[in-house]
PDB file of N, CA, C and O in Angstrom:
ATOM      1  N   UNK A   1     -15.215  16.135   4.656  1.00  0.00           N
ATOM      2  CA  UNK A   1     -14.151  15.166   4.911  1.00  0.00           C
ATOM      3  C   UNK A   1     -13.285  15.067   3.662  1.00  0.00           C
ATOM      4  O   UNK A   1     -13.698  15.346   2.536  1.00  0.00           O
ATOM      5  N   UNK A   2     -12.065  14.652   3.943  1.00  0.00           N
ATOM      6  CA  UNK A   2     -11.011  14.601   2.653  1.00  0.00           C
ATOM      7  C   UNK A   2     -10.324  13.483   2.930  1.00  0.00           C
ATOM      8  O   UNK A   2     -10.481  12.948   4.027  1.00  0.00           O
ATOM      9  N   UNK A   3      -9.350  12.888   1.870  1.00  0.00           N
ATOM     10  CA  UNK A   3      -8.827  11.884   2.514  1.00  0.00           C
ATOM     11  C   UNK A   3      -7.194  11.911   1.212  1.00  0.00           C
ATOM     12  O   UNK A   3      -7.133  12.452   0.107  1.00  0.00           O
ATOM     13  N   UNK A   4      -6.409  11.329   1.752  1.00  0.00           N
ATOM     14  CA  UNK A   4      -5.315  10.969   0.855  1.00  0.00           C
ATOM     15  C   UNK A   4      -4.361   9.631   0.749  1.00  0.00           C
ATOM     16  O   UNK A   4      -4.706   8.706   1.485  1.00  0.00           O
ATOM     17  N   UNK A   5      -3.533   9.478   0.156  1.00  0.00           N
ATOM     18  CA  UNK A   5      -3.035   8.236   0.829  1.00  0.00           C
ATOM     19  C   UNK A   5      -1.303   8.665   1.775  1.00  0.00           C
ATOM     20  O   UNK A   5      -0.543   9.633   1.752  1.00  0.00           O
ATOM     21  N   UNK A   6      -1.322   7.435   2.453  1.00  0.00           N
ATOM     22  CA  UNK A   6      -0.171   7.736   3.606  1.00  0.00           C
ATOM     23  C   UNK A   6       0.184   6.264   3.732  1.00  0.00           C
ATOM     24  O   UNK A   6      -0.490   5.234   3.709  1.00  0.00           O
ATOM     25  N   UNK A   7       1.706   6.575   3.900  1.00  0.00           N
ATOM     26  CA  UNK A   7       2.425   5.274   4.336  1.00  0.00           C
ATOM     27  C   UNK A   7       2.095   5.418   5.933  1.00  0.00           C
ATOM     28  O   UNK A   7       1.969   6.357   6.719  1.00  0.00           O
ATOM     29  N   UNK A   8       2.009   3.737   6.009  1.00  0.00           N
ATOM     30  CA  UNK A   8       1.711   3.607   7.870  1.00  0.00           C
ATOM     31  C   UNK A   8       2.954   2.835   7.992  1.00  0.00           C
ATOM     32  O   UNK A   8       3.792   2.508   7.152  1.00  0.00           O
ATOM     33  N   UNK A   9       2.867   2.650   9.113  1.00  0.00           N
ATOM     34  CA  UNK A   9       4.036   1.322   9.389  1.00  0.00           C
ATOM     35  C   UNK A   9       3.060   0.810  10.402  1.00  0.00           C
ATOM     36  O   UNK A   9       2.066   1.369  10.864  1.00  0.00           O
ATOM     37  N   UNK A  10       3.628  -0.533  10.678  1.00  0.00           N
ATOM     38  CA  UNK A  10       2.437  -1.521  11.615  1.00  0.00           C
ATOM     39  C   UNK A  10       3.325  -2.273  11.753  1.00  0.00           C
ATOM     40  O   UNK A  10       4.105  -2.694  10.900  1.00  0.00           O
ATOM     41  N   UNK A  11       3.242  -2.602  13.363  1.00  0.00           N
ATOM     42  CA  UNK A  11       4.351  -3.493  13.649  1.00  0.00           C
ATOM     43  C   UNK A  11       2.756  -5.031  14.407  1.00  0.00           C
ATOM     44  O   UNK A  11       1.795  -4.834  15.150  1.00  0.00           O
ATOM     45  N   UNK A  12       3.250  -6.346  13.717  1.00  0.00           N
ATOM     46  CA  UNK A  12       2.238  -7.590  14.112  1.00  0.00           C
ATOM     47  C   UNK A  12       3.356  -8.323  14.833  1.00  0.00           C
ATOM     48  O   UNK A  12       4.572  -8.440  14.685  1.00  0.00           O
ATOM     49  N   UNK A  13       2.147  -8.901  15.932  1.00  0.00           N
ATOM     50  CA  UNK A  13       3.281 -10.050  16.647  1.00  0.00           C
ATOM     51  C   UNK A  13       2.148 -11.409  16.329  1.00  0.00           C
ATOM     52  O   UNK A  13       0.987 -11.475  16.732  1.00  0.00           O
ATOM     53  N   UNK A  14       2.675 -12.138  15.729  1.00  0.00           N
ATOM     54  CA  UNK A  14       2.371 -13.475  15.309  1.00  0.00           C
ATOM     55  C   UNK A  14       2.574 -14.778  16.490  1.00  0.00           C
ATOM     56  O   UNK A  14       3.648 -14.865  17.085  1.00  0.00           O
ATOM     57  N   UNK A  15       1.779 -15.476  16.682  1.00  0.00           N
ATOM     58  CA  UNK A  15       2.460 -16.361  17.718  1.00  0.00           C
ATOM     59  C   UNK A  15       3.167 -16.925  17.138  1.00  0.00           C
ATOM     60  O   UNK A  15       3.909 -17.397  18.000  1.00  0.00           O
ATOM     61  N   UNK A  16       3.706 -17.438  15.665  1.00  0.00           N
ATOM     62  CA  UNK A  16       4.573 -18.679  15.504  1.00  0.00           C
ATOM     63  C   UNK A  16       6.002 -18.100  15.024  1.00  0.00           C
ATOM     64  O   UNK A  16       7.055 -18.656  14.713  1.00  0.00           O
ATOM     65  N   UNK A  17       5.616 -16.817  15.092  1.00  0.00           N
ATOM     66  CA  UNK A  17       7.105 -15.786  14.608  1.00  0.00           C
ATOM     67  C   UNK A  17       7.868 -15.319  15.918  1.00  0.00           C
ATOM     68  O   UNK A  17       7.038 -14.821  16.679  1.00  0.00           O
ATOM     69  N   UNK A  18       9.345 -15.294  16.548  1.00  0.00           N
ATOM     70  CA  UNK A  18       9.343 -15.035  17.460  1.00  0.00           C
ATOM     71  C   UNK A  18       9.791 -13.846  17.838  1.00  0.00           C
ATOM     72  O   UNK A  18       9.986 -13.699  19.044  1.00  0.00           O
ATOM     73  N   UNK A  19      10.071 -12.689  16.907  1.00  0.00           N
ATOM     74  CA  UNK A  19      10.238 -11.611  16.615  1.00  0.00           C
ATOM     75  C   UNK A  19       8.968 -10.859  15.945  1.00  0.00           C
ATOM     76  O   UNK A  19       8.266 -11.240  15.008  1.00  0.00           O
ATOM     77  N   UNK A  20       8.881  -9.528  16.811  1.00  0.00           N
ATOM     78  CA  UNK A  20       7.526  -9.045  15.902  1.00  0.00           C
ATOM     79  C   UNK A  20       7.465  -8.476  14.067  1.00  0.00           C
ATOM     80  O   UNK A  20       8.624  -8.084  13.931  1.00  0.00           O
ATOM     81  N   UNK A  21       7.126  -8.364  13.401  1.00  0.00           N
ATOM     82  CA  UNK A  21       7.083  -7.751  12.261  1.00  0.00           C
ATOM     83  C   UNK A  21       6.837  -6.727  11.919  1.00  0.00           C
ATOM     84  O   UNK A  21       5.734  -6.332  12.297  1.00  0.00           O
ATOM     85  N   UNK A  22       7.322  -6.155  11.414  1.00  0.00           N
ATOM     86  CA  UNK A  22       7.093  -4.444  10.791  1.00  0.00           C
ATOM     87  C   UNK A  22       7.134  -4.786   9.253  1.00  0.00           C
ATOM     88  O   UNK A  22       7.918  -5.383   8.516  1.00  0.00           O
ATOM     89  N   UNK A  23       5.557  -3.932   9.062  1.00  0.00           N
ATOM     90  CA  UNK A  23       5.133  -3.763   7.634  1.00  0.00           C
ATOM     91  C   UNK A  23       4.937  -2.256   7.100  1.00  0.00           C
ATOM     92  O   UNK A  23       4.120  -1.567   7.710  1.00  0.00           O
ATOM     93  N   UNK A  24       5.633  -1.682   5.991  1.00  0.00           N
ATOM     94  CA  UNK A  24       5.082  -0.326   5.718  1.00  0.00           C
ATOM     95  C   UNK A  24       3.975  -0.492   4.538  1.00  0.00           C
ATOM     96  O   UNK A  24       4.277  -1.179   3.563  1.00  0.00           O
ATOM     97  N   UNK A  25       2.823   0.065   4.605  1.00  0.00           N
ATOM     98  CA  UNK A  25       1.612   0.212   4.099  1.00  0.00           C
ATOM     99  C   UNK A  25       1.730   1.672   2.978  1.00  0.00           C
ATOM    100  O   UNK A  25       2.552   2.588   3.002  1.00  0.00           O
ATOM    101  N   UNK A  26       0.803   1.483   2.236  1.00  0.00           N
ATOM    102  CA  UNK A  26       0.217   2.356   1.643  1.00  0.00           C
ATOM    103  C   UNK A  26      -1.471   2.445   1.601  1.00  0.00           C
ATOM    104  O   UNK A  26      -2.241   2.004   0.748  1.00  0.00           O
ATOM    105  N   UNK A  27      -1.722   3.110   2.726  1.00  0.00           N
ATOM    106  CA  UNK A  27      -3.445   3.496   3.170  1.00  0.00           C
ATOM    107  C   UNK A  27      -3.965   4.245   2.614  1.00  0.00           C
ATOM    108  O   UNK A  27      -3.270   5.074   2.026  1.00  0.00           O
ATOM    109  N   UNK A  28      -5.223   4.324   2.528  1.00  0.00           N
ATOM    110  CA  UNK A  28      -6.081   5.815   2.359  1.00  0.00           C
ATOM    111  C   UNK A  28      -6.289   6.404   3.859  1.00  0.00           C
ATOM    112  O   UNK A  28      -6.761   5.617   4.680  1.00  0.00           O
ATOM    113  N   UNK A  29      -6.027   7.513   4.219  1.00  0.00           N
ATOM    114  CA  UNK A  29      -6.249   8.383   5.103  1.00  0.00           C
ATOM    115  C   UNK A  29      -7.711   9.042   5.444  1.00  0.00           C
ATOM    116  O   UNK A  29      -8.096   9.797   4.551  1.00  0.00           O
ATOM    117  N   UNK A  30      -8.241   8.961   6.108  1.00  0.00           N
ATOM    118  CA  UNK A  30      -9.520  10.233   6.171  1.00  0.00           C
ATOM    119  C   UNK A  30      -9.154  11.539   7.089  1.00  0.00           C
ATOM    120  O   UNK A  30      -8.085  11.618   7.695  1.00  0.00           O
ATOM    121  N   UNK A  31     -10.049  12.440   7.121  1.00  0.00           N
ATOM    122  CA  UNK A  31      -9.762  13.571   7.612  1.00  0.00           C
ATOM    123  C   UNK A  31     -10.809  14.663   7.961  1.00  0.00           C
ATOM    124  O   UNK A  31     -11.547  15.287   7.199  1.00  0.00           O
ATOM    125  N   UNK A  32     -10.672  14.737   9.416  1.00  0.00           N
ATOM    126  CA  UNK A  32     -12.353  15.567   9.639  1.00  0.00           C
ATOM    127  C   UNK A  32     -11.832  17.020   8.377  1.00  0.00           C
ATOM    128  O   UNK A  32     -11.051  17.166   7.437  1.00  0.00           O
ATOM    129  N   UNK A  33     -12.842  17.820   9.129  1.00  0.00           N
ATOM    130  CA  UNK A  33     -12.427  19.214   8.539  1.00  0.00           C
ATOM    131  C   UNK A  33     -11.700  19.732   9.192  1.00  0.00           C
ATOM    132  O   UNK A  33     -11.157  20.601   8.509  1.00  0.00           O
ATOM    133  N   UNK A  34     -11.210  19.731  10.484  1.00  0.00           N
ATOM    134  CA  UNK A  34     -10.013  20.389  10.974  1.00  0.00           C
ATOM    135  C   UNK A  34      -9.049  19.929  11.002  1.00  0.00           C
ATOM    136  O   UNK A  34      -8.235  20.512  11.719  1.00  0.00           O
ATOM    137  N   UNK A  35      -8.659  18.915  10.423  1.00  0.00           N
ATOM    138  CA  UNK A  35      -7.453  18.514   9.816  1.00  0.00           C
ATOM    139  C   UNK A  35      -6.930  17.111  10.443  1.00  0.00           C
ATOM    140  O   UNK A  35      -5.947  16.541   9.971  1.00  0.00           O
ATOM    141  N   UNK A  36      -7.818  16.495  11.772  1.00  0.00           N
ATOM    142  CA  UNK A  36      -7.666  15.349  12.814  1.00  0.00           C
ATOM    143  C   UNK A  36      -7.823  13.987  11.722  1.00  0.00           C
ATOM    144  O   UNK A  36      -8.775  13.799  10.965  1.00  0.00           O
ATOM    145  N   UNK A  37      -6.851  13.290  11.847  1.00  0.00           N
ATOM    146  CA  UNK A  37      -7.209  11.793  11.381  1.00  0.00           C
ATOM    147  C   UNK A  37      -8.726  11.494  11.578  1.00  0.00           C
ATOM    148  O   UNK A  37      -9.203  11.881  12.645  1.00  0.00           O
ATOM    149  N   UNK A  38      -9.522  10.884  10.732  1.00  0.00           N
ATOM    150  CA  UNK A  38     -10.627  10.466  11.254  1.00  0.00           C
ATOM    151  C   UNK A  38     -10.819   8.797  11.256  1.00  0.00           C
ATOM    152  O   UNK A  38     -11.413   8.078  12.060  1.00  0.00           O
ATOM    153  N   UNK A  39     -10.013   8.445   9.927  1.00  0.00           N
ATOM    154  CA  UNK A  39      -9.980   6.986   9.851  1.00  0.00           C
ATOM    155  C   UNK A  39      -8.909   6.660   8.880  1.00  0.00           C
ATOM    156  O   UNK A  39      -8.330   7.508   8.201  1.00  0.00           O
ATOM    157  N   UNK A  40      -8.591   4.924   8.841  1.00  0.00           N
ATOM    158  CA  UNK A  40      -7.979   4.413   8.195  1.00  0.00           C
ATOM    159  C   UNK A  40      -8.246   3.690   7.332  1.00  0.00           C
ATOM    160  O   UNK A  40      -9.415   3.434   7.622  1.00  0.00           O
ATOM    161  N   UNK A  41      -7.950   2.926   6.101  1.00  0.00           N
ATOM    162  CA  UNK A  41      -8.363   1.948   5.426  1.00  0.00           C
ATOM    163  C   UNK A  41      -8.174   0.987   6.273  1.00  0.00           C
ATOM    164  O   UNK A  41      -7.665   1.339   7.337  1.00  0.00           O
ATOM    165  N   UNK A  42      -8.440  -0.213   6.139  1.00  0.00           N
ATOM    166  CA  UNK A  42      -7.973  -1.716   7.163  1.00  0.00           C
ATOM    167  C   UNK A  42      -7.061  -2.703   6.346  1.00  0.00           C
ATOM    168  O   UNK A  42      -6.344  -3.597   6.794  1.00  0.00           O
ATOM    169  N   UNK A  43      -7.274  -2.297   4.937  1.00  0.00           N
ATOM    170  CA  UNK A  43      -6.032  -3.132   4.169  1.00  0.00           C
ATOM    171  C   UNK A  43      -5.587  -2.079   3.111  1.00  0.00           C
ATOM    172  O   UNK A  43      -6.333  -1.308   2.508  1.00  0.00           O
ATOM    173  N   UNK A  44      -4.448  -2.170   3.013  1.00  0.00           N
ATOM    174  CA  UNK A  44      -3.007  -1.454   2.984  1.00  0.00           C
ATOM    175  C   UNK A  44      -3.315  -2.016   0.500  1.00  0.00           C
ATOM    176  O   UNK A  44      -3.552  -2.933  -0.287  1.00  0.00           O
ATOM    177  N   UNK A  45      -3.075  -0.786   0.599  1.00  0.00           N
ATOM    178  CA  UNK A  45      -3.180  -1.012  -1.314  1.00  0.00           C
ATOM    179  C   UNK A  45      -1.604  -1.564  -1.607  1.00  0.00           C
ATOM    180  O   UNK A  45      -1.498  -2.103  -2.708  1.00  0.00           O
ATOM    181  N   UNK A  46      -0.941  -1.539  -1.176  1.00  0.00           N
ATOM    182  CA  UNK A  46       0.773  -1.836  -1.059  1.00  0.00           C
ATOM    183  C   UNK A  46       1.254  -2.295  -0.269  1.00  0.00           C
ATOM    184  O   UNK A  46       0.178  -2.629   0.228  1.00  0.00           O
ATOM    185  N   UNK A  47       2.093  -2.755   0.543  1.00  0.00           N
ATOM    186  CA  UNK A  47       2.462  -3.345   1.643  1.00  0.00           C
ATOM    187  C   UNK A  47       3.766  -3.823   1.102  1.00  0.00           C
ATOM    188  O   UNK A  47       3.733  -4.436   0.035  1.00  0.00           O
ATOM    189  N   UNK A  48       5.312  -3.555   1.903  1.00  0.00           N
ATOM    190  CA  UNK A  48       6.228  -3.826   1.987  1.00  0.00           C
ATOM    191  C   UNK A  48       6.662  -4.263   3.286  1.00  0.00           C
ATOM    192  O   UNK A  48       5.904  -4.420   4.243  1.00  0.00           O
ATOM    193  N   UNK A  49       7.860  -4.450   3.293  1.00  0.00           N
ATOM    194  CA  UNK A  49       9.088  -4.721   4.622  1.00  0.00           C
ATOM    195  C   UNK A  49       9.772  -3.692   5.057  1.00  0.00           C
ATOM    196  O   UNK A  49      10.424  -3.689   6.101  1.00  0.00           O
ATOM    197  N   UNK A  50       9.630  -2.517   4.073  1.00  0.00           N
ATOM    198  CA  UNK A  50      10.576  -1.170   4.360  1.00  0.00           C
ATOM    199  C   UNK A  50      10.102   0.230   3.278  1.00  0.00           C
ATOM    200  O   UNK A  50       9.269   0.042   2.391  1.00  0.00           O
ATOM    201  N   UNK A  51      10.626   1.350   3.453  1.00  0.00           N
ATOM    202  CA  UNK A  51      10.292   2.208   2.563  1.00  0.00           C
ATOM    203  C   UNK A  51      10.238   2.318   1.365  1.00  0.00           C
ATOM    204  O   UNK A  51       9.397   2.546   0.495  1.00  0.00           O
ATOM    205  N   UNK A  52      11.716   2.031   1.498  1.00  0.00           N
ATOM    206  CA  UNK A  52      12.541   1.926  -0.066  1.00  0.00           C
ATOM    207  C   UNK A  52      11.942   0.337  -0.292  1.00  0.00           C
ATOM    208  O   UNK A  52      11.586   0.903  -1.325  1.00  0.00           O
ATOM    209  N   UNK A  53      11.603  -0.691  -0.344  1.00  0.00           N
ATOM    210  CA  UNK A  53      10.768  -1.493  -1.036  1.00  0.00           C
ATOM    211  C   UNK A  53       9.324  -1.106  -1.386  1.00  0.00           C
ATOM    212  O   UNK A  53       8.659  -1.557  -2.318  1.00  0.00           O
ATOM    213  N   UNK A  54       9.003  -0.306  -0.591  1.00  0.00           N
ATOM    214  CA  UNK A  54       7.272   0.188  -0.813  1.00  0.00           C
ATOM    215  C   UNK A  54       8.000   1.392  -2.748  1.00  0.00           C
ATOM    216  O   UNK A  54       7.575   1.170  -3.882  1.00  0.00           O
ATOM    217  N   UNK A  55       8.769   2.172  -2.480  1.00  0.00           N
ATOM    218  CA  UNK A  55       9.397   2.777  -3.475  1.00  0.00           C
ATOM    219  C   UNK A  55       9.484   2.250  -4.709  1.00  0.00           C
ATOM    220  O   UNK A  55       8.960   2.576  -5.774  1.00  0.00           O
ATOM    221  N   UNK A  56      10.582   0.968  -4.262  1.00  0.00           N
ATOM    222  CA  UNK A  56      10.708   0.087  -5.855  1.00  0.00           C
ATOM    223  C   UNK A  56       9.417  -0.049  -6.017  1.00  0.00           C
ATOM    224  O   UNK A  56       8.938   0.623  -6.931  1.00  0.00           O
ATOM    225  N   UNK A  57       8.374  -1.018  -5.132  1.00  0.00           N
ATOM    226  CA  UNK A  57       7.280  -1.146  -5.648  1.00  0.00           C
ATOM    227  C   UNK A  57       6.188  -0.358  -6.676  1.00  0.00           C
ATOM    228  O   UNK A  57       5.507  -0.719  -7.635  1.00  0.00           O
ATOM    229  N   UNK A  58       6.424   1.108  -5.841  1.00  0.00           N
ATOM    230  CA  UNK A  58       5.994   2.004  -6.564  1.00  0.00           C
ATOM    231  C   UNK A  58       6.425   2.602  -8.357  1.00  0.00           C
ATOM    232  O   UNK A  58       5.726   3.222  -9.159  1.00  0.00           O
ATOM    233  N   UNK A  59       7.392   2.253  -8.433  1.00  0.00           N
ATOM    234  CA  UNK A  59       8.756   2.396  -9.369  1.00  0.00           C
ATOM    235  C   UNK A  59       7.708   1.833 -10.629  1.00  0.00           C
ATOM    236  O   UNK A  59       6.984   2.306 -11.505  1.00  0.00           O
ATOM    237  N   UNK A  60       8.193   0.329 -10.035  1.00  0.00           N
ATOM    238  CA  UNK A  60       7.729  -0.720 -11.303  1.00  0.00           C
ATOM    239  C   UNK A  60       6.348  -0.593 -11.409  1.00  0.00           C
ATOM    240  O   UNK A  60       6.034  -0.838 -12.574  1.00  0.00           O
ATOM    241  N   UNK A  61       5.063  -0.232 -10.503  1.00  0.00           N
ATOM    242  CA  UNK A  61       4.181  -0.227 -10.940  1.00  0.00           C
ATOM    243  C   UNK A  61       3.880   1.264 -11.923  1.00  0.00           C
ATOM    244  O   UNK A  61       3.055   1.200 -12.834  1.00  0.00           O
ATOM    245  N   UNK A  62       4.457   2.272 -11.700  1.00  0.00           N
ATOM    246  CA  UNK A  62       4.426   3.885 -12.583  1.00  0.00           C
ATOM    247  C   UNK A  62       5.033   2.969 -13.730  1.00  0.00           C
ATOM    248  O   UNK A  62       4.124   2.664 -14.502  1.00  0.00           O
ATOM    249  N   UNK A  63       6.160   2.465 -14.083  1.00  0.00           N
ATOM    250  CA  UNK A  63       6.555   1.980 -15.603  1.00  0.00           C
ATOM    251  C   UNK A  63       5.360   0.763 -15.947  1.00  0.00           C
ATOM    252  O   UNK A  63       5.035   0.684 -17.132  1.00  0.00           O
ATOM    253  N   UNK A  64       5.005   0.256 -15.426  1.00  0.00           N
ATOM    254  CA  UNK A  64       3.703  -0.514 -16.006  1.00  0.00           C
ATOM    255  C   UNK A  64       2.545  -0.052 -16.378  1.00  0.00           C
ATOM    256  O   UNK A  64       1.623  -0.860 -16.493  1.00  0.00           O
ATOM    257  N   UNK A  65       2.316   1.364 -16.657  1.00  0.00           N
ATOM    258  CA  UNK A  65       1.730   2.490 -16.879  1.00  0.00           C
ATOM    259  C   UNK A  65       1.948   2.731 -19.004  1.00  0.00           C
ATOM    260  O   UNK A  65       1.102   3.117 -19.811  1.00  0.00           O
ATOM    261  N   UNK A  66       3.049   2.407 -19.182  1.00  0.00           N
ATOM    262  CA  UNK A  66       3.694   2.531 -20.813  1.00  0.00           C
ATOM    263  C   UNK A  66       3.895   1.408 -21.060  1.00  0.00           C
ATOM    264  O   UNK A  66       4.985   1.255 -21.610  1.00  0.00           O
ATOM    265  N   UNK A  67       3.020  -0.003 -20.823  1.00  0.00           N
ATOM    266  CA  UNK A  67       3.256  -1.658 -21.209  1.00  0.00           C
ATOM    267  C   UNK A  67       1.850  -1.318 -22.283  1.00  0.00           C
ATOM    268  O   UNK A  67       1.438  -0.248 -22.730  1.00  0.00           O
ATOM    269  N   UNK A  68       1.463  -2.423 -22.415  1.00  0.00           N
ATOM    270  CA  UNK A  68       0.202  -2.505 -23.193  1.00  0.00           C
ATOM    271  C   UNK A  68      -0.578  -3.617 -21.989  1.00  0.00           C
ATOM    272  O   UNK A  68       0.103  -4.374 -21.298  1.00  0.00           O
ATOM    273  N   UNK A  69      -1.905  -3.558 -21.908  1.00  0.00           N
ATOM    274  CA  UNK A  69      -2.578  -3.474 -20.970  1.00  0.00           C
ATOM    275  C   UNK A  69      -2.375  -5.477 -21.158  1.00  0.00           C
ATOM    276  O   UNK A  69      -1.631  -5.650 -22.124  1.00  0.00           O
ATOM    277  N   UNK A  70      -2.707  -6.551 -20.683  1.00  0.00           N
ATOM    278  CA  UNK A  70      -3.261  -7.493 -20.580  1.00  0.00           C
ATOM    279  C   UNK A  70      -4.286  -7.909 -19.966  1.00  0.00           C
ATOM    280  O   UNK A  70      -4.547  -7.817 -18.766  1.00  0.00           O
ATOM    281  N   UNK A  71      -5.208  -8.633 -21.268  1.00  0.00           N
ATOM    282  CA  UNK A  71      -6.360  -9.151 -20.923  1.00  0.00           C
ATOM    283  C   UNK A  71      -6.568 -10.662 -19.845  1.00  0.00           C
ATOM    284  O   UNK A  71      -6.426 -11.839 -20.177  1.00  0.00           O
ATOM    285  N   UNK A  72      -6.860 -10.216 -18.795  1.00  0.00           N
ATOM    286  CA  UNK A  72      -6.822 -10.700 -17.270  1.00  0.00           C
ATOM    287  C   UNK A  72      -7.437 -12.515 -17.530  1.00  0.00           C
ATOM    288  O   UNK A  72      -7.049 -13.405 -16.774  1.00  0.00           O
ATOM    289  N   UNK A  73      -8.249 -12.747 -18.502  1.00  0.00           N
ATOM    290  CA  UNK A  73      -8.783 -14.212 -18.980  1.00  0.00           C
ATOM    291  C   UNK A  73      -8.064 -14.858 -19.670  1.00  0.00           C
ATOM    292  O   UNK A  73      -7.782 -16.023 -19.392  1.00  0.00           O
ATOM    293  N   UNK A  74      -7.484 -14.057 -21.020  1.00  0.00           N
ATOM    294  CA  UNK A  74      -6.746 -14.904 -21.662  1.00  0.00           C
ATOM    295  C   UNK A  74      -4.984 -14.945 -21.621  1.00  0.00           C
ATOM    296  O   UNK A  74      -4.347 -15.860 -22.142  1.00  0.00           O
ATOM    297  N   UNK A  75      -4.290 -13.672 -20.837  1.00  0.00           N
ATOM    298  CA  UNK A  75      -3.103 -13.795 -20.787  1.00  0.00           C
ATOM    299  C   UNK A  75      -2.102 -13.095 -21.657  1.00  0.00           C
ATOM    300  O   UNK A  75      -0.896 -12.880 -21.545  1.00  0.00           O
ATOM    301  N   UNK A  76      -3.308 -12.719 -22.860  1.00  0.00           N
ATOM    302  CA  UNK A  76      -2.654 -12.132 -24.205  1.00  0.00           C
ATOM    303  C   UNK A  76      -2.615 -10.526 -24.025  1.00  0.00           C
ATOM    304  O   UNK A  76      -3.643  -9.980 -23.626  1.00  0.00           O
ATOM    305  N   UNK A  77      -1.563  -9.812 -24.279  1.00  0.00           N
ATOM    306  CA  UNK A  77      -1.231  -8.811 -24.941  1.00  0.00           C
ATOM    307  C   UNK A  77      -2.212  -8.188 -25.429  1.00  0.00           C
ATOM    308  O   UNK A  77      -2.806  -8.824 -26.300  1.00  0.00           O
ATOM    309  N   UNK A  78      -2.712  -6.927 -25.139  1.00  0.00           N
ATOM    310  CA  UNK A  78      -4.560  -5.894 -26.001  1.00  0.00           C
ATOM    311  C   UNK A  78      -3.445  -4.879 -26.360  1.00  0.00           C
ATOM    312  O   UNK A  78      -3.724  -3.843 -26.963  1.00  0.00           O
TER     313      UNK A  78
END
């Protein structure tokens, strides 16, 4: 089995929304050996409203790659 990641799109209908919603995802994919979908993740590592927002998203998180890391307890700059 192999797997990669893939944008999904998913469209939810909410009862209190009266229009349905479309979300584009960023999943992990699975994959038998002959190449058939086998499965999906169930929550999305990214999640936008559109492509090009899943993009920017992607954008700013690759430049947050050359920041200096922050320590997640205290807030400060490592």
């Amino acid at each position: 089995m192999s797997w990669n990641y893939r944008i999904t799109k998913e469209i939810r209908h909410h009862k209190y929304l009266h229009e349905p919603e479309t979300l584009f995802g960023i999943l992990e994919v699975y994959y038998e050996e002959n190449g058939d979908i086998s499965g999906i993740s169930e929550m999305p590592d990214i999640i936008a409203e559109s492509v090009d927002e899943l993009k920017n998203i992607l954008g700013r998180m690759t430049e947050c790659c050359d920041k200096p890391l922050i320590d997640y307890n205290t807030g400060e700059e490592i």
